[in-house]
PDB file of N, CA, C and O in Angstrom:
ATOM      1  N   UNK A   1     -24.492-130.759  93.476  1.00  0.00           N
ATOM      2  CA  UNK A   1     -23.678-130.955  92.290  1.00  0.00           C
ATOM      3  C   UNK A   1     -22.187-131.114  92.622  1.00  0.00           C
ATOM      4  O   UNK A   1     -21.488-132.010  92.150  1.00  0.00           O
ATOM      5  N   UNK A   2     -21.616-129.853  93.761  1.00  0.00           N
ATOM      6  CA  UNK A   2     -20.142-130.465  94.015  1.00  0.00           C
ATOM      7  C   UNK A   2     -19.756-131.767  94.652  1.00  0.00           C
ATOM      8  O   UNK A   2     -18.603-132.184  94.771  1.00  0.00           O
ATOM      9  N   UNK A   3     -21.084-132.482  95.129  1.00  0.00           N
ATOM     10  CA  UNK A   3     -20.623-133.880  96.024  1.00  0.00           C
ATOM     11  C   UNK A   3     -20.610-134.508  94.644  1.00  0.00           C
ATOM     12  O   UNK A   3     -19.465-134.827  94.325  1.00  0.00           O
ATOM     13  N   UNK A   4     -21.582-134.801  93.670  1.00  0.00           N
ATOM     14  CA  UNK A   4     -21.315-135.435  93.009  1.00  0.00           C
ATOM     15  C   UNK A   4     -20.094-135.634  91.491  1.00  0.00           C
ATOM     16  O   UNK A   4     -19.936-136.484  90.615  1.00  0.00           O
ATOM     17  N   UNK A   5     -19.455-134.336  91.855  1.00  0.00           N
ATOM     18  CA  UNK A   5     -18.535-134.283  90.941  1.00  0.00           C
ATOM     19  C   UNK A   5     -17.476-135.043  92.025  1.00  0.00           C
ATOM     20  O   UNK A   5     -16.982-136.096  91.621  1.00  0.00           O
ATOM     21  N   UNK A   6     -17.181-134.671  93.086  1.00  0.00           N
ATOM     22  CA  UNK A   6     -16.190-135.369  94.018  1.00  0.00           C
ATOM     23  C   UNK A   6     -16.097-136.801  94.203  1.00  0.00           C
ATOM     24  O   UNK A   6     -15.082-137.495  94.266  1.00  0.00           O
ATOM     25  N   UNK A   7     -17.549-137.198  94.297  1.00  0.00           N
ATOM     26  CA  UNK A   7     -18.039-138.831  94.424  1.00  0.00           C
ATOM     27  C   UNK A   7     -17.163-139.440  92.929  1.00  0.00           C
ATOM     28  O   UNK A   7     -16.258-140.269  93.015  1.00  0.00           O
ATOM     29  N   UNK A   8     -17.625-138.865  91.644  1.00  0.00           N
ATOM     30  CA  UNK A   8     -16.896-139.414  90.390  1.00  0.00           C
ATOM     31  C   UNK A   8     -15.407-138.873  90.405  1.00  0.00           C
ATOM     32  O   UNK A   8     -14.856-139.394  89.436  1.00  0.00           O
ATOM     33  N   UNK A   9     -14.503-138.048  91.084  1.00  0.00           N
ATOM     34  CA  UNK A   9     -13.630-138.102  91.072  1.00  0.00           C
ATOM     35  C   UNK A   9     -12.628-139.341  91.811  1.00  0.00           C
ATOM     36  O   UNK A   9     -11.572-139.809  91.382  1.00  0.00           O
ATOM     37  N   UNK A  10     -13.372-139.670  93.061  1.00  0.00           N
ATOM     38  CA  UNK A  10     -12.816-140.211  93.803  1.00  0.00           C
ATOM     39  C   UNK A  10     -13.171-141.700  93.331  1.00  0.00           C
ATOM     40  O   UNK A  10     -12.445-142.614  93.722  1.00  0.00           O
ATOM     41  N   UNK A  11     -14.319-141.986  92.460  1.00  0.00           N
ATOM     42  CA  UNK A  11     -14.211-143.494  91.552  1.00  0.00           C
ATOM     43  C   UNK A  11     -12.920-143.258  90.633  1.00  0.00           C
ATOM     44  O   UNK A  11     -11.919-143.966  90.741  1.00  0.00           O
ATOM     45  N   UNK A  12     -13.016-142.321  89.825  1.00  0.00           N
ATOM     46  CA  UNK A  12     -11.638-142.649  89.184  1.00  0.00           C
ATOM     47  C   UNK A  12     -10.285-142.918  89.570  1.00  0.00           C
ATOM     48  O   UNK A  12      -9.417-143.690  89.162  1.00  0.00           O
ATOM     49  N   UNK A  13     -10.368-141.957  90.579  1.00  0.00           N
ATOM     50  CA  UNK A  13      -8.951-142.489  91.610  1.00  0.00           C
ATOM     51  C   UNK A  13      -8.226-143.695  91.941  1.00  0.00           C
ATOM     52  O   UNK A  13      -7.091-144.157  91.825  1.00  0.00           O
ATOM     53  N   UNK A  14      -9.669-144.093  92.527  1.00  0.00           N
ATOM     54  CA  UNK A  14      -9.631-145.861  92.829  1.00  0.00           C
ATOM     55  C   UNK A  14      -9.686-146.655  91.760  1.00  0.00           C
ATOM     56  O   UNK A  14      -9.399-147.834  91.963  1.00  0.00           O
ATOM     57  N   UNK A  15     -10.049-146.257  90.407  1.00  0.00           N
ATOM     58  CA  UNK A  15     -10.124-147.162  89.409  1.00  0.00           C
ATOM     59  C   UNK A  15      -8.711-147.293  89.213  1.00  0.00           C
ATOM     60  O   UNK A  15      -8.249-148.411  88.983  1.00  0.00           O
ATOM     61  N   UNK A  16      -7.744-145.980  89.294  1.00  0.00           N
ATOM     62  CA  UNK A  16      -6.554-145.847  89.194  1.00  0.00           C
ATOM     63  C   UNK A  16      -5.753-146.519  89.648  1.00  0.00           C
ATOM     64  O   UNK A  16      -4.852-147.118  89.062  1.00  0.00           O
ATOM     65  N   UNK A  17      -6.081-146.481  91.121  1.00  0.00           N
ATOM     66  CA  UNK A  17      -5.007-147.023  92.024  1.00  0.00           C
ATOM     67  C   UNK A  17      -5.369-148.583  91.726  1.00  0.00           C
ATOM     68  O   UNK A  17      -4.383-149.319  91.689  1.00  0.00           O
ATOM     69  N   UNK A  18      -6.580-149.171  91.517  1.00  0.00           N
ATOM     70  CA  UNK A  18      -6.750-150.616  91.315  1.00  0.00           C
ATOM     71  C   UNK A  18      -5.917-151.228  90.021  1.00  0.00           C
ATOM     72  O   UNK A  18      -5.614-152.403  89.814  1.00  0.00           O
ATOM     73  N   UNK A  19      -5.693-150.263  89.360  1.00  0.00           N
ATOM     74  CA  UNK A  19      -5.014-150.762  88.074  1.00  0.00           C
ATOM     75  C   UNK A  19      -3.951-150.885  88.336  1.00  0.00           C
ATOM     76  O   UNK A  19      -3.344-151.831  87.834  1.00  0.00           O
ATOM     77  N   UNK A  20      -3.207-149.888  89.324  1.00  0.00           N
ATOM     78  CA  UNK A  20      -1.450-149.752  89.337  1.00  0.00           C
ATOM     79  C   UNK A  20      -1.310-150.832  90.841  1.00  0.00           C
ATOM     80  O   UNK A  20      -0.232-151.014  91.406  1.00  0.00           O
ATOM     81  N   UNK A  21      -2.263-151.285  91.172  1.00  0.00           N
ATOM     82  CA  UNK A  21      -2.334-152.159  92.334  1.00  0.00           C
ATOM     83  C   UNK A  21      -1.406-151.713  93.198  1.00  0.00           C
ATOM     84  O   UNK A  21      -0.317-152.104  93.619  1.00  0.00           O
ATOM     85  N   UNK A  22      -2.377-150.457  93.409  1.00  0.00           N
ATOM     86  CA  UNK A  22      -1.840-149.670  94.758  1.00  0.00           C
ATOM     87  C   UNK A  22      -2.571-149.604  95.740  1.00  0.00           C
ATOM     88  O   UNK A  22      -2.587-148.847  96.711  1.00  0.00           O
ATOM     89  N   UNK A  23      -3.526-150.922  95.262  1.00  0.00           N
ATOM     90  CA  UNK A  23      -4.604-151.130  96.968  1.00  0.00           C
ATOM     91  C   UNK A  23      -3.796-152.247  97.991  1.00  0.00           C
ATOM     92  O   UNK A  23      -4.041-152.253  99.197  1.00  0.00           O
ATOM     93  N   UNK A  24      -2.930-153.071  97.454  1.00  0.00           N
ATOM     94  CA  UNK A  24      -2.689-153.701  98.126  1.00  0.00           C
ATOM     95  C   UNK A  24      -1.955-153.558  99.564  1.00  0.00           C
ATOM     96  O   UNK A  24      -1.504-152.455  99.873  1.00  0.00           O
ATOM     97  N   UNK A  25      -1.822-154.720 100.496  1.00  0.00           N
ATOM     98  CA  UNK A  25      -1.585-154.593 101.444  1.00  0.00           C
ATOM     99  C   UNK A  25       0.189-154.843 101.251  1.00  0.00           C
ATOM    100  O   UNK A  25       0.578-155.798 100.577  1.00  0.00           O
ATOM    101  N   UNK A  26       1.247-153.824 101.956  1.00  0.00           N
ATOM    102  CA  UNK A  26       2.456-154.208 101.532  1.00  0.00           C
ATOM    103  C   UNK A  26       2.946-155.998 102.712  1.00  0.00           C
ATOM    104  O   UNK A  26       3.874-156.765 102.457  1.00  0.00           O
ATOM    105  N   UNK A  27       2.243-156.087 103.540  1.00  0.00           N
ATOM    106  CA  UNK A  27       2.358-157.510 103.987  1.00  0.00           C
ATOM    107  C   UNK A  27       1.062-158.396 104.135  1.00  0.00           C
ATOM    108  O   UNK A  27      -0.059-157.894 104.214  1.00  0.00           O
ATOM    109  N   UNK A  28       1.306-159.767 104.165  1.00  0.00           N
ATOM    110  CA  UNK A  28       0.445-160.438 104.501  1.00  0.00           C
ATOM    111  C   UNK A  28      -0.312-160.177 105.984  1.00  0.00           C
ATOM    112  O   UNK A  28       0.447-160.551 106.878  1.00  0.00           O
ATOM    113  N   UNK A  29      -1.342-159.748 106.416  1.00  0.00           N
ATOM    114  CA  UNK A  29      -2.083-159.567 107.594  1.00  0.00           C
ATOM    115  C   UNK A  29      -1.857-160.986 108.643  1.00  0.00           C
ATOM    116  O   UNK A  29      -1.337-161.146 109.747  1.00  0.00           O
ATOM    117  N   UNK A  30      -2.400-161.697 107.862  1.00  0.00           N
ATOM    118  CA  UNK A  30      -2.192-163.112 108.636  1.00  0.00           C
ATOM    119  C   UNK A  30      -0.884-163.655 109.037  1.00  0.00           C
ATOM    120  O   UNK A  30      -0.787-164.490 109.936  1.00  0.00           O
ATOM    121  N   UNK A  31       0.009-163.246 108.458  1.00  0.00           N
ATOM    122  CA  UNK A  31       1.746-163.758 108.203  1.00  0.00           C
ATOM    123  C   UNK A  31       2.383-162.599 109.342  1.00  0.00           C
ATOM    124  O   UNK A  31       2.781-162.855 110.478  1.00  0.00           O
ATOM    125  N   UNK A  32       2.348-161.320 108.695  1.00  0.00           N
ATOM    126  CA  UNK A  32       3.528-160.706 109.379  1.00  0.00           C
ATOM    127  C   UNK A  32       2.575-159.704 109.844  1.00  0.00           C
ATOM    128  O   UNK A  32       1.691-159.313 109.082  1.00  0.00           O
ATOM    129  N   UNK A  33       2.679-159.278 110.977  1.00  0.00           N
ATOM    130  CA  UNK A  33       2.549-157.629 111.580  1.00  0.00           C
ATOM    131  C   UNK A  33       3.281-156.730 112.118  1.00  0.00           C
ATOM    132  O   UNK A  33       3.847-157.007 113.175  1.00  0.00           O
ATOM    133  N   UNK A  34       3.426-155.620 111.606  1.00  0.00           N
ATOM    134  CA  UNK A  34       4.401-154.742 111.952  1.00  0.00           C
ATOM    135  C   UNK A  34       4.196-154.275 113.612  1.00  0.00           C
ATOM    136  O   UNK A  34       3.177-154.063 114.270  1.00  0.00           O
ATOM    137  N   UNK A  35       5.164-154.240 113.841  1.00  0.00           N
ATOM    138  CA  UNK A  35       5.383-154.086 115.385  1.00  0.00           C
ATOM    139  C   UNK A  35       4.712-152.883 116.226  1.00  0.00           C
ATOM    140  O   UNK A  35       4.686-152.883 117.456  1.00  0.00           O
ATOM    141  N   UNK A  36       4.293-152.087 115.602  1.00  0.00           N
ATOM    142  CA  UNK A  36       2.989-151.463 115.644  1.00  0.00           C
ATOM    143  C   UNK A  36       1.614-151.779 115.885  1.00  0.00           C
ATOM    144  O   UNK A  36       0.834-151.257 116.681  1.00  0.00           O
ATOM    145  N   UNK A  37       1.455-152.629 115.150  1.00  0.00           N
ATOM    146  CA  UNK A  37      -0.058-152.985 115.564  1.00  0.00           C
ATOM    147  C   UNK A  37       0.030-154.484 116.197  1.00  0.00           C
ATOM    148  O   UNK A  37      -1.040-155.073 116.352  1.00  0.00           O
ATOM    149  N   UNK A  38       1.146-155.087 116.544  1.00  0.00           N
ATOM    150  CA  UNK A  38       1.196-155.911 117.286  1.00  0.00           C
ATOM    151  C   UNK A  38       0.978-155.559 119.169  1.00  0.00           C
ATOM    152  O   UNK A  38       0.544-156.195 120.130  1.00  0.00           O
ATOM    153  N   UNK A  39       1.603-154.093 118.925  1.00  0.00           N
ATOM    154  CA  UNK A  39       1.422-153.862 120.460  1.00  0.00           C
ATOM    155  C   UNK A  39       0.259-153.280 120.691  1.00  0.00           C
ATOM    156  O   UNK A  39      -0.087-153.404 121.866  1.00  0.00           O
ATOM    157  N   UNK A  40      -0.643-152.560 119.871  1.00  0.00           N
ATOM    158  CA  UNK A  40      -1.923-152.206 119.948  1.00  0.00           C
ATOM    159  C   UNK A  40      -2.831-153.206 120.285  1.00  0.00           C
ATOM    160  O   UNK A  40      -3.672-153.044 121.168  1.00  0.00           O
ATOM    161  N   UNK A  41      -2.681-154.524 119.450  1.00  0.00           N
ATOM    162  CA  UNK A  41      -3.266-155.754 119.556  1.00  0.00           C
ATOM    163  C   UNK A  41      -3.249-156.155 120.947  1.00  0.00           C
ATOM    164  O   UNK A  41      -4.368-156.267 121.448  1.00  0.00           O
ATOM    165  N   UNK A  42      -2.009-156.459 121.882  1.00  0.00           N
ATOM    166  CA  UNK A  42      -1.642-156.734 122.693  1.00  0.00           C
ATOM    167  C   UNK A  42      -2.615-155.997 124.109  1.00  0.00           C
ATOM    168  O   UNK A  42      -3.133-156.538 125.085  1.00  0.00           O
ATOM    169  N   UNK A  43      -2.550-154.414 123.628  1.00  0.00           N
ATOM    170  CA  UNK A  43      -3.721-153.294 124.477  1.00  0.00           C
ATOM    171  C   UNK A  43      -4.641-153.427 124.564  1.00  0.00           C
ATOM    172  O   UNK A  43      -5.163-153.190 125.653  1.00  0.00           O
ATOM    173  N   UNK A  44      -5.272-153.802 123.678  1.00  0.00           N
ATOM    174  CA  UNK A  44      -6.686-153.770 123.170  1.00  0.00           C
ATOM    175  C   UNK A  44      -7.302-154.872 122.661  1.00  0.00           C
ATOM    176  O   UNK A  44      -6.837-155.363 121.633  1.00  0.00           O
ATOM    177  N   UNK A  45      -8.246-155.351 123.174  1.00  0.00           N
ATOM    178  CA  UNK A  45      -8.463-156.441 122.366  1.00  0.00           C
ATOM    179  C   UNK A  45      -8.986-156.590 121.524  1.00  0.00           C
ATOM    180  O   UNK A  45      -9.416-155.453 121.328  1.00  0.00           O
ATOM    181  N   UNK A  46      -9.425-157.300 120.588  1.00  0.00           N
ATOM    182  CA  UNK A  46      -9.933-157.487 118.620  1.00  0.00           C
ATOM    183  C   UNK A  46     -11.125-158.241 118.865  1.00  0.00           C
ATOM    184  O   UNK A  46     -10.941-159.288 119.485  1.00  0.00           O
ATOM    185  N   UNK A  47     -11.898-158.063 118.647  1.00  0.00           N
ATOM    186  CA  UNK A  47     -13.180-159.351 118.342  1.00  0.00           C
ATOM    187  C   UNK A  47     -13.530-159.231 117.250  1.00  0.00           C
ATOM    188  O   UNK A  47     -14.090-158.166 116.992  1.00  0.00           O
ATOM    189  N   UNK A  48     -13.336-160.427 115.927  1.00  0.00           N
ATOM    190  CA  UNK A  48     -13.967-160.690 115.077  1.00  0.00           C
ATOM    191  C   UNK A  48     -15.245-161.066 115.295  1.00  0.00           C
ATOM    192  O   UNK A  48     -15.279-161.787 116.292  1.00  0.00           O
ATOM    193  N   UNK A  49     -16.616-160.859 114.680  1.00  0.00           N
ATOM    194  CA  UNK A  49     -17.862-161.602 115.145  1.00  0.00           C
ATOM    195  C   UNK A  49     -17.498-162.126 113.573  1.00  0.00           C
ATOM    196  O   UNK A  49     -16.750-161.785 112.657  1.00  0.00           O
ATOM    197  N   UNK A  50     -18.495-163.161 113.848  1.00  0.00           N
ATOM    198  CA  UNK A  50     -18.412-164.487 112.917  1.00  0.00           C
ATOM    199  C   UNK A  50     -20.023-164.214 112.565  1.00  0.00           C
ATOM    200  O   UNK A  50     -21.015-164.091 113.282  1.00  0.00           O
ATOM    201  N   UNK A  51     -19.832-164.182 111.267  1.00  0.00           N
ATOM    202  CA  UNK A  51     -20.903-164.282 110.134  1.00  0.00           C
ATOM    203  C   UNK A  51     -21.358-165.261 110.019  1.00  0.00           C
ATOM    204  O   UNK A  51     -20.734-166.130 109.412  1.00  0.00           O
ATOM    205  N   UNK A  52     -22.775-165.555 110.614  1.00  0.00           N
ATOM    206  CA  UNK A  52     -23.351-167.146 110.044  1.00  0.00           C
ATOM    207  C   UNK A  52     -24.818-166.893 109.129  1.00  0.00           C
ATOM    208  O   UNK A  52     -25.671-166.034 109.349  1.00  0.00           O
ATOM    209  N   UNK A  53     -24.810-167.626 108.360  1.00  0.00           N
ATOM    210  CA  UNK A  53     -26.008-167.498 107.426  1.00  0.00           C
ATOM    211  C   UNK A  53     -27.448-168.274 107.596  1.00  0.00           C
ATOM    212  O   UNK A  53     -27.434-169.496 107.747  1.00  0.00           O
ATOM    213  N   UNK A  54     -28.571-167.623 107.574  1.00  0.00           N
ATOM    214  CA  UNK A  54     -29.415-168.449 108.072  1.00  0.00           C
ATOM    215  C   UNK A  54     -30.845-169.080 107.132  1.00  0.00           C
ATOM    216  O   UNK A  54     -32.008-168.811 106.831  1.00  0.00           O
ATOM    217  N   UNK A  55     -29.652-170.205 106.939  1.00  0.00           N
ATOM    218  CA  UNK A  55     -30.841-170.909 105.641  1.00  0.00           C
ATOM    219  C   UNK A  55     -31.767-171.511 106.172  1.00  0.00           C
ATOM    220  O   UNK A  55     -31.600-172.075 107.253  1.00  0.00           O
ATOM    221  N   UNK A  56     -33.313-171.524 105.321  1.00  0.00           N
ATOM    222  CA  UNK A  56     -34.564-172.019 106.141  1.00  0.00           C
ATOM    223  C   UNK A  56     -35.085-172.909 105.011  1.00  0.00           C
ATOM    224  O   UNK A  56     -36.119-173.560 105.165  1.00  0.00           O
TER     225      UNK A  56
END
């Protein structure tokens, strides 16, 4: 019972924050990166895997 009172708290939250559009990202990802995760990037490397769909 307490997970599920927490689970509906934490929907409302987000219903919240979606309204005051406080999900957003404060920069474009693709455009700008803060110099922070530019040098992480730089460390480490990223692999996107690419989603392909398989119609028959």
């Amino acid at each position: 019972m307490p997970h599920e009172i927490a689970s509906q708290y934490m929907l409302l939250l987000l219903c919240e924050m979606k309204e005051g559009r406080m999900l957003k990202l404060p920069f474009r990802a693709d455009q700008v990166q803060p110099d922070e995760i530019q040098s992480l990037l730089k460390t480490e490397p990223f692999v996107i895997p690419q989603v392909t769909s398989s119609e028959n």
